[in-house]
LUMNU-839746 format. One record per residue (C-alpha): residue in one letter; x, z, y; residue number from 1; chain. Coordinates in nm, 4 decimals, padded with zeros to 6 digits. Layout:
N
MIKE residu     east       up    north num chaine
MIKE      A        X        Z        Y NUM      A
...
END
This chain:
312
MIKE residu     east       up    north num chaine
MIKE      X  11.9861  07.5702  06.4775   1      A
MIKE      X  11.6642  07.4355  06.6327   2      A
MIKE      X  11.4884  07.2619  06.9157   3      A
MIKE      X  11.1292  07.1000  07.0682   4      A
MIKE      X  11.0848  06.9354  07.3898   5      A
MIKE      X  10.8169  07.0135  07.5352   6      A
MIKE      X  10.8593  07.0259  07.9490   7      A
MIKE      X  10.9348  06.6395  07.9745   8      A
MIKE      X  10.7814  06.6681  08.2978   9      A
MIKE      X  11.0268  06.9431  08.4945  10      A
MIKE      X  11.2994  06.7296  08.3272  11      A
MIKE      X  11.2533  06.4233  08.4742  12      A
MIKE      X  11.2627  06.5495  08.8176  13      A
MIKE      X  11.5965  06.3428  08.8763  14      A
MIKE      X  11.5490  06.4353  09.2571  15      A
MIKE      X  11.6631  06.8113  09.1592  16      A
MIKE      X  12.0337  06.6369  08.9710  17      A
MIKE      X  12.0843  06.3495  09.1722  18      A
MIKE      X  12.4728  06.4637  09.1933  19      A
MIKE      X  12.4851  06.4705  08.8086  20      A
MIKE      X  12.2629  06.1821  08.7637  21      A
MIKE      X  12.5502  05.9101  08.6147  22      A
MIKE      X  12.6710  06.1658  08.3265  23      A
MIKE      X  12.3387  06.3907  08.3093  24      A
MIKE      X  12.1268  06.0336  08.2140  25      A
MIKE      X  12.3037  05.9640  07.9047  26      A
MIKE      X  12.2556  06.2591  07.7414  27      A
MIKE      X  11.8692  06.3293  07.8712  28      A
MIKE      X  11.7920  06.0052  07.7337  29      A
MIKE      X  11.8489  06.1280  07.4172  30      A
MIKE      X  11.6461  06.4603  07.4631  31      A
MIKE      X  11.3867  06.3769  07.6612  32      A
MIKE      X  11.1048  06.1068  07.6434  33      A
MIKE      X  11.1707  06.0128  08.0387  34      A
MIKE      X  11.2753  05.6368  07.9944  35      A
MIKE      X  11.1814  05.3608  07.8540  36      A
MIKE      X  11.2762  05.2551  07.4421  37      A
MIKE      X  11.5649  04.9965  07.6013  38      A
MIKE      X  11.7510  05.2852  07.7869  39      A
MIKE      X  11.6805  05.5152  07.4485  40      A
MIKE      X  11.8198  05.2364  07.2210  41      A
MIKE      X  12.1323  05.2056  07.3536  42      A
MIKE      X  12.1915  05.5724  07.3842  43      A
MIKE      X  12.1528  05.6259  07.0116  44      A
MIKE      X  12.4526  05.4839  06.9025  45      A
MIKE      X  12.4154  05.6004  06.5073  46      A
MIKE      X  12.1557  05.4382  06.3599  47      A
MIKE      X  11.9397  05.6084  06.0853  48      A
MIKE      X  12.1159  05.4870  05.6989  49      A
MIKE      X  11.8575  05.4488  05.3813  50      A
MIKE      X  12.0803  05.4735  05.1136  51      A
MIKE      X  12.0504  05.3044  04.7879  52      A
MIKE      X  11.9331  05.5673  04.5097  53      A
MIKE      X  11.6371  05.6249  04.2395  54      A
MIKE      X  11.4158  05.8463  04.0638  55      A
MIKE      X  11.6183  06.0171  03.8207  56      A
MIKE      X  11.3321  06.1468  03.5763  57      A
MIKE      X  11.5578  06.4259  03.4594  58      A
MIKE      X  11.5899  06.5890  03.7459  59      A
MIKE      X  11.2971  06.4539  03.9083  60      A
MIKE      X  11.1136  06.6742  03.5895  61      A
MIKE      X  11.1941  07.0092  03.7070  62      A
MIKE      X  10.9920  06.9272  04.0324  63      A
MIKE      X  10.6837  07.1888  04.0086  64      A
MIKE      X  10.3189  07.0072  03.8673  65      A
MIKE      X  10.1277  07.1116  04.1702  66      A
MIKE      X  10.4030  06.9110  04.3722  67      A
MIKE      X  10.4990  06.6302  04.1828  68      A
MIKE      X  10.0942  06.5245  04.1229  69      A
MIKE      X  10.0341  06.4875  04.5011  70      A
MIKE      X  10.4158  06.2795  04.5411  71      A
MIKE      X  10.4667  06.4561  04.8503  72      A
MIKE      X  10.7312  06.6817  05.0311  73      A
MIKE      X  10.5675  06.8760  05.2986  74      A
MIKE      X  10.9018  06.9538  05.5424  75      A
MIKE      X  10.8902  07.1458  05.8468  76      A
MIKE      X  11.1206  07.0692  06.1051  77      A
MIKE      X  11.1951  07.1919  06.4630  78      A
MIKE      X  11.3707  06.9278  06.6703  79      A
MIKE      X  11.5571  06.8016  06.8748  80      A
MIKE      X  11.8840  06.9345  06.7445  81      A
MIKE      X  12.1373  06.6262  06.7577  82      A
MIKE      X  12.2528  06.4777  06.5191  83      A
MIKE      X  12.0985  06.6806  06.2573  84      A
MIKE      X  11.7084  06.6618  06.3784  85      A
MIKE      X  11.5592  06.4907  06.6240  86      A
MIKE      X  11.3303  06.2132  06.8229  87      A
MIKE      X  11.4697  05.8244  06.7653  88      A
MIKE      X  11.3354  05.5370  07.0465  89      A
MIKE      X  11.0234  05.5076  06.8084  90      A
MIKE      X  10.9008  05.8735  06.8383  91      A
MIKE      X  10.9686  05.9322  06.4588  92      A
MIKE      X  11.2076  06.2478  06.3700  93      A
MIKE      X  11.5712  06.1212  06.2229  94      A
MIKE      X  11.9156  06.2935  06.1990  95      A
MIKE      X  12.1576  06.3245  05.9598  96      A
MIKE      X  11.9350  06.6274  05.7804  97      A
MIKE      X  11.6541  06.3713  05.7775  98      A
MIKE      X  11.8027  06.0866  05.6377  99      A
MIKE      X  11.9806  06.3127  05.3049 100      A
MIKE      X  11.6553  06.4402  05.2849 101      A
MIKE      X  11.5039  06.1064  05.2328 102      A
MIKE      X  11.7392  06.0512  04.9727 103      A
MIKE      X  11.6627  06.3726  04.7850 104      A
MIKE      X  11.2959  06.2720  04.8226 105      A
MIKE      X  11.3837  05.9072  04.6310 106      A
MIKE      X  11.5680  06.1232  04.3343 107      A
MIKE      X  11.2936  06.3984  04.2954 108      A
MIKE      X  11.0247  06.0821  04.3386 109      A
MIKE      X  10.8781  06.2197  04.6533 110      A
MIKE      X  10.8152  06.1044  04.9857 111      A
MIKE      X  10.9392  06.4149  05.2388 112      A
MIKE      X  10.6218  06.4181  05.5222 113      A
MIKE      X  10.8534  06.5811  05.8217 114      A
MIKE      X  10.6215  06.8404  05.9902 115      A
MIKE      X  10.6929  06.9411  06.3596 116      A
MIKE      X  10.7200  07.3026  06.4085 117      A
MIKE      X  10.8766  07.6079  06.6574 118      A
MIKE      X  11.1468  07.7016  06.4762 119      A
MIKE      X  11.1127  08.0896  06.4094 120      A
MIKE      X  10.7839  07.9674  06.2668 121      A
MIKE      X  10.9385  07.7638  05.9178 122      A
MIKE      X  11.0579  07.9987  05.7265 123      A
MIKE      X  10.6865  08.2158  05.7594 124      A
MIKE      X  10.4909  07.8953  05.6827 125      A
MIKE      X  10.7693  07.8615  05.3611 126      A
MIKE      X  10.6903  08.1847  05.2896 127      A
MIKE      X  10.2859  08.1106  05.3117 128      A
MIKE      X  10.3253  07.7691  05.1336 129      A
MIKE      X  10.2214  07.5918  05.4175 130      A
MIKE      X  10.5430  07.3692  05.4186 131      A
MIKE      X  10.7115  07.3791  05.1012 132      A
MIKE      X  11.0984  07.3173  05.2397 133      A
MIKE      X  11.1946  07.3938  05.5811 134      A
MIKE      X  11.4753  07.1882  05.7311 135      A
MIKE      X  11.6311  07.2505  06.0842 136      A
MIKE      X  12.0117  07.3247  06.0098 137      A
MIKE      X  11.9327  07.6624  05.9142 138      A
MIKE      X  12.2474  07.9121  05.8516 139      A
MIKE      X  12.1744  08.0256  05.4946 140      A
MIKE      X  12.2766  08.4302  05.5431 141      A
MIKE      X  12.1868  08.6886  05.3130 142      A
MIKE      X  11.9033  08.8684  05.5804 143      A
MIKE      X  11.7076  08.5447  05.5313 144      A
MIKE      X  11.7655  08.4861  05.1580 145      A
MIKE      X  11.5568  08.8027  05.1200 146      A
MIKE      X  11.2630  08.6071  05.2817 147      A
MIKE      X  11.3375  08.2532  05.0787 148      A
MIKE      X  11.5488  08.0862  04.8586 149      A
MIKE      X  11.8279  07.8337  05.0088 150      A
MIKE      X  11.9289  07.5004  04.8668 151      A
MIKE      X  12.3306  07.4269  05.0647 152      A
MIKE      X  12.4314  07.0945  05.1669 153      A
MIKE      X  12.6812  07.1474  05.4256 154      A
MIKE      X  12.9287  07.3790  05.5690 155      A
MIKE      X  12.8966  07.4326  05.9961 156      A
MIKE      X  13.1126  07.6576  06.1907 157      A
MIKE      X  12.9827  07.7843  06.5416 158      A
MIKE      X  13.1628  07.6018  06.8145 159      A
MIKE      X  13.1690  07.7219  07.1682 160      A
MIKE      X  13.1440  07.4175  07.4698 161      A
MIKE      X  13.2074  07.4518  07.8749 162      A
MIKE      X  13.1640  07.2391  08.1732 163      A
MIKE      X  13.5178  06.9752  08.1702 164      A
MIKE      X  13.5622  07.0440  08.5225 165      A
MIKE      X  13.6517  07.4350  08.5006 166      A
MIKE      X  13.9688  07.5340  08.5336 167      A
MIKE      X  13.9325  07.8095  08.3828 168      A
MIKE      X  13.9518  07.8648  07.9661 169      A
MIKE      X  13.6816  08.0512  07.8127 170      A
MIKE      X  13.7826  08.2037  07.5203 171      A
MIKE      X  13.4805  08.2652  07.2837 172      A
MIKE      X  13.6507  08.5833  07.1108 173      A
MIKE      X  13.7115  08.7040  07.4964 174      A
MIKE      X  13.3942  08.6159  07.6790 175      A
MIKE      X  13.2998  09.0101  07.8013 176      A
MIKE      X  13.0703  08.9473  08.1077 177      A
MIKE      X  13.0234  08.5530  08.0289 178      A
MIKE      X  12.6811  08.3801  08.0934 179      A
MIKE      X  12.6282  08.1497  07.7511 180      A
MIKE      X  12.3347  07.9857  07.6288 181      A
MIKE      X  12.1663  07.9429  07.3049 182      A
MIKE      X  11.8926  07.8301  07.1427 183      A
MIKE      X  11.6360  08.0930  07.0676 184      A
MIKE      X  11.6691  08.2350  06.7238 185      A
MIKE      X  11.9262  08.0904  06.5806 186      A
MIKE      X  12.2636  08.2304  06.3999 187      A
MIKE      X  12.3991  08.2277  06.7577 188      A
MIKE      X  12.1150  08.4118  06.9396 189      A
MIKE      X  11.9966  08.6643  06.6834 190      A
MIKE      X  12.3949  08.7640  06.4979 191      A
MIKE      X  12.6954  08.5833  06.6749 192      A
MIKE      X  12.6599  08.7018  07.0638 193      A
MIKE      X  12.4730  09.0347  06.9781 194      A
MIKE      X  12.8246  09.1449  06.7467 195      A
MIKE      X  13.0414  09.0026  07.0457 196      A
MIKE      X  12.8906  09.1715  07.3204 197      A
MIKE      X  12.8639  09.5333  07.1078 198      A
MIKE      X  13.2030  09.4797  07.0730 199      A
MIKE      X  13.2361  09.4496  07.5139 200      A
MIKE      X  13.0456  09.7202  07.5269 201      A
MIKE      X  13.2225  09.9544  07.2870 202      A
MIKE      X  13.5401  09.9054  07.5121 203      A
MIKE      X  13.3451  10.0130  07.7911 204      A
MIKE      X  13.3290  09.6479  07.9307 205      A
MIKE      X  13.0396  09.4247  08.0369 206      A
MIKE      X  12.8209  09.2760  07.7808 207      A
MIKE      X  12.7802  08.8933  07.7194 208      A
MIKE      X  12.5185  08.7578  07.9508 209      A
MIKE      X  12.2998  08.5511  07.6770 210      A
MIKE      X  12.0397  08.2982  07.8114 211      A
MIKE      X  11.8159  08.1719  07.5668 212      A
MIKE      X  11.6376  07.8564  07.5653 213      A
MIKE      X  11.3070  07.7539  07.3400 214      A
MIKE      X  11.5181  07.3863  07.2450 215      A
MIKE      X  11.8973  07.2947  07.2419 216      A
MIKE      X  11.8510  07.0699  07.4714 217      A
MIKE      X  11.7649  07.2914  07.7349 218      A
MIKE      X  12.0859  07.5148  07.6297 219      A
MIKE      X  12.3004  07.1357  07.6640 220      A
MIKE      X  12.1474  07.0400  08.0166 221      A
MIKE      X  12.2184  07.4147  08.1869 222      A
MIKE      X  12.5681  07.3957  08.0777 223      A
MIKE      X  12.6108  07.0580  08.2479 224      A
MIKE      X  12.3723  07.1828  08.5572 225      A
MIKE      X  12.6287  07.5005  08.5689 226      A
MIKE      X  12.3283  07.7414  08.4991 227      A
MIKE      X  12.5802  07.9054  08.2160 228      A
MIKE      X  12.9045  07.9390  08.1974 229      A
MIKE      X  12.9440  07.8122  07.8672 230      A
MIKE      X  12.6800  07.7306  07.5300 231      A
MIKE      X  12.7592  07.8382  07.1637 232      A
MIKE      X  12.5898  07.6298  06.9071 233      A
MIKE      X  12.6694  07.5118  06.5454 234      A
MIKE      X  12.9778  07.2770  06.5232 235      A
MIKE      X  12.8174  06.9414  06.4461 236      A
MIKE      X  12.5399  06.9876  06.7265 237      A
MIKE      X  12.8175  07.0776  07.0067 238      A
MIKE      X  13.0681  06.7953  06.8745 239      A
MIKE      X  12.7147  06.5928  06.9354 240      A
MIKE      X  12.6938  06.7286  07.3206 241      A
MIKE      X  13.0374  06.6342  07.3775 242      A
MIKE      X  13.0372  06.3317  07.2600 243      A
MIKE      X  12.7189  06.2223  07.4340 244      A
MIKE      X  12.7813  06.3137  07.7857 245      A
MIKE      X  13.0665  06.1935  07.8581 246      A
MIKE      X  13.2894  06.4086  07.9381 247      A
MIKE      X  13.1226  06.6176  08.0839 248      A
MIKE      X  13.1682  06.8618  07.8449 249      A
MIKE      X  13.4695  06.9839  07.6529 250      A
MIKE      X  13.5005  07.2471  07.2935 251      A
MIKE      X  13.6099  07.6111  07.4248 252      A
MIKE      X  13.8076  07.7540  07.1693 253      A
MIKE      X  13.8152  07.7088  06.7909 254      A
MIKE      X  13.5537  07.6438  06.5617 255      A
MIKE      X  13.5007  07.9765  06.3593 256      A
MIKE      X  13.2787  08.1806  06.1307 257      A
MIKE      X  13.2068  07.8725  05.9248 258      A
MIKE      X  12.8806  07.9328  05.6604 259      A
MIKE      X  12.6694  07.7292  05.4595 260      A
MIKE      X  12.3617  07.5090  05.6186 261      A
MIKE      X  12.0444  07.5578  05.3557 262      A
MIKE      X  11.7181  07.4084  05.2839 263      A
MIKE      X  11.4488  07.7079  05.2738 264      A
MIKE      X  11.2072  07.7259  04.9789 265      A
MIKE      X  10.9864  07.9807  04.9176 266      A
MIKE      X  11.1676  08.2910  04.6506 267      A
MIKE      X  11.2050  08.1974  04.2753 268      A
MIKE      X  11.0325  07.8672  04.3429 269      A
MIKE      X  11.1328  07.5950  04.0398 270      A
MIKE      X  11.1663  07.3476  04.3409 271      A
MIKE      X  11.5229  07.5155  04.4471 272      A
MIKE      X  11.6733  07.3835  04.1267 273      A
MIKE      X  11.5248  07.0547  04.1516 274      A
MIKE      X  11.6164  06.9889  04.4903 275      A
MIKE      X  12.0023  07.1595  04.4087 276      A
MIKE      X  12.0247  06.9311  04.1082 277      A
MIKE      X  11.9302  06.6130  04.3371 278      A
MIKE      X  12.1394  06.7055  04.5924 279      A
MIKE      X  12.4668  06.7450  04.3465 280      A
MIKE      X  12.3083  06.4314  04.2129 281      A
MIKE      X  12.4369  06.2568  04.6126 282      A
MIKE      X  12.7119  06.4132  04.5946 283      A
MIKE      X  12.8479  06.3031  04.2470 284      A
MIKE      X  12.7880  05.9327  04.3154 285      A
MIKE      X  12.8509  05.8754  04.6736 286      A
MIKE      X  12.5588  05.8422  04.8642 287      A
MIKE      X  12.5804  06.2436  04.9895 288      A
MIKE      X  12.9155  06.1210  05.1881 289      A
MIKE      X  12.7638  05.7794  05.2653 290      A
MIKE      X  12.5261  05.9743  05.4703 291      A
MIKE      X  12.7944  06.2483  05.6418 292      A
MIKE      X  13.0261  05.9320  05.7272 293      A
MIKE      X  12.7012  05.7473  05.8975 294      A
MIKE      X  12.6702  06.0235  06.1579 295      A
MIKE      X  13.0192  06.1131  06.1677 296      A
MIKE      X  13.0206  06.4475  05.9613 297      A
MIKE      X  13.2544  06.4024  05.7152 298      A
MIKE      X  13.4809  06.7302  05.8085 299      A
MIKE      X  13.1527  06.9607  05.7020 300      A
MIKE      X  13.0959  06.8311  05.3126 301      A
MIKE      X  13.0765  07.0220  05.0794 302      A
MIKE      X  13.1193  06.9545  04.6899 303      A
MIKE      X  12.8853  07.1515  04.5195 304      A
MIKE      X  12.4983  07.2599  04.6390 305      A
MIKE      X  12.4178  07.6359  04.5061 306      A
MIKE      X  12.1281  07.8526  04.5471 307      A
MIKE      X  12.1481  08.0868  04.7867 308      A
MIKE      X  12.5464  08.0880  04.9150 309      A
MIKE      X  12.5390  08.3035  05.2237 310      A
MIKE      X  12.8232  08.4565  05.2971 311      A
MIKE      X  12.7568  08.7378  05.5600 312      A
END
C-alpha cells in the first residue's frame, strides 16, 4: 500500500527500454512526470468524480473542537499507488481514496489538505498529531491497531501479477525460490512474503527472493523490465497495472487473504466515530458506490464502516 516518485530522472532514460518502449510508455506516463500534460491526459482514462453531498450537522457535531474551529483535515498520503493515490496531469494527488475522502470532508464540513509523505512515516506523524488521518490504502491489521485507530471503507485482497509473455504459471501459494517485488512496508513486504517464504524454508526449500522498492511504481516497471519474476500488491492496485499496460501484464493466481483497507487516526480519538458515521453516511445514500463505480471498484465495497476491523 504506498508509493513516491522521486528518481524521474533514471526513469526517463528511454535509451535503457527502447525494446519495451510501445507498452512501457503507457504505463510510465502515469507514474512518472517524464511527458508532457497531453500525453498524461489521455493516459488517465478515469477522471476524478465530486459527488453531490452536504454537511450533515449531526454527524458533522461529533468532529473534535480543536478540529472543526480550524475547518481543516490535515491527511497524509504517500503516492503514487494507482488508482487509489496518486499524481493527475495537474500535479495535484487524486485516486479513488482521494475523491471518498473529499466527500467525507463535505459531510464532516471540512476541507481534507492531502499531505505528501514516505509511507512508513503516516502512521508516526498520526501518532504525533502531525496529520490527523493518514490515507494510503493501508491494511487495517490488529499489529497496527495497537499504534492507531482505523476507520474501514473497503475490502482488498492481495493479488499476485507476472510478465504476459511467460510461459510459465507462477503460482503465488508455490513461489519457493521466486524473485517478487513489493513496495516497501506494506502488508505484502512486512507479513505476506515473510509467512510464505518461512513456510519454503521449513520444507527445507529456497526462500522467496523479495525485492523491495521505495514506490509501486518501481515494483510495476521491474516486472515489465523482467527484473522480478513476478510483483504482489493489493488487488485494486495490480488490476490497475494490468489494465494500464497493456497487456503486458497478466493476474498470477487468485486473489486471496482479503482484509479491510482503513483510515488511521490517532487511539481513542472522537474523530474515528465522526469520520465512521460519515462514511456509513456514503454508503446509505449512494454516493460511497458512486465513487467505487467511477474508478471501477465496485467488487471491493463494503456495507458497513467499523472501527478497527482487522482480521489477522
Amino acid at each position: 500500500m504506498e508509493r513516491a516518485s522521486t528518481r524521474v530522472d533514471q526513469r526517463c532514460v528511454r535509451s535503457r527500454v527502447a525494446q519495451l518502449l510501445g507498452v512501457f510508455l503507457t504505463f510510465a506516463v502515469i507514474l512518472t512526470g517524464c511527458v508532457n500534460n497531453e500525453e498524461r491526459e489521455r493516459a488517465n482514462q478515469v477522471t476524478p468524480i465530486n459527488v453531490d453531498v452536504e454537511k450533515v450537522p449531526a454527524i458533522a457535531a461529533l468532529v473534535p473542537p480543536e478540529i472543526a474551529r480550524t475547518g481543516r483535515l490535515v491527511v497524509g498520503v504517500n503516492v503514487p499507488y494507482q488508482p487509489n493515490e496518486f499524481k493527475g496531469p495537474d500535479g495535484k494527488i487524486i485516486g479513488y481514496d482521494v475523491d471518498l475522502m473529499n466527500a467525507v470532508g463535505k459531510v464532516l464540513n471540512l476541507l481534507p489538505v492531502y499531505k505528501e509523505s514516505q509511507f512508513d512515516t503516516i502512521i508516526p506523524s498520526v501518532q504525533a498529531g502531525t496529520y490527523q488521518v493518514g490515507m494510503s490504502s493501508f491494511t487495517d491489521t490488529l499489529e497496527r491497531e495497537k499504534q492507531v485507530d482505523f476507520v474501514t471503507y473497503y475490502s482488498a485482497g492481495v493479488q499476485w501479477a507476472q510478465s504476459a509473455d511467460s510461459d510459465e504459471t507462477i503460482d503465488p501459494a508455490n513461489a519457493c525460490g521466486r524473485r517478487v517485488a513489493v513496495q516497501t512496508t506494506t502488508y505484502e513486504d512486512t507479513d505476506e512474503i515473510p509467512a510464505k517464504s518461512a513456510e519454503c524454508v521449513a520444507k527445507g526449500l529456497r526462500p522467496i527472493d523479495k525485492v523491495k522498492f521505495d514506490s509501486q511504481d518501481e515494483a510495476v516497471n521491474a516486472l515489465i523490465l523482467g527484473r522480478v519474476e513476478a510483483m504482489s500488491a493489493d488487488s485494486p492496485v495490480t488490476a490497475y497495472a494490468i489494465k494500464r499496460t497493456n497487456g503486458k501484464l497478466k493476474a498470477a493466481g487468485e486473489l486471496f487473504d482479503s482484509a479491510p483497507y482503513g483510515w488511521a487516526v490517532r487511539k481513542g480519538s472522537p474523530l474515528g466515530p465522526a469520520m465512521q458515521k460519515a462514511v456509513q453516511y456514503l454508503m446509505d445514500n449512494g454516493q460511497y458506490e458512486e465513487i467505487a463505480a467511477n474508478w471501477g471498484l465496485q467488487e471491493g465495497m463494503i456495507d458497513v464502516s467499523v472501527i478497527n476491523g482487522a482480521v489477522s
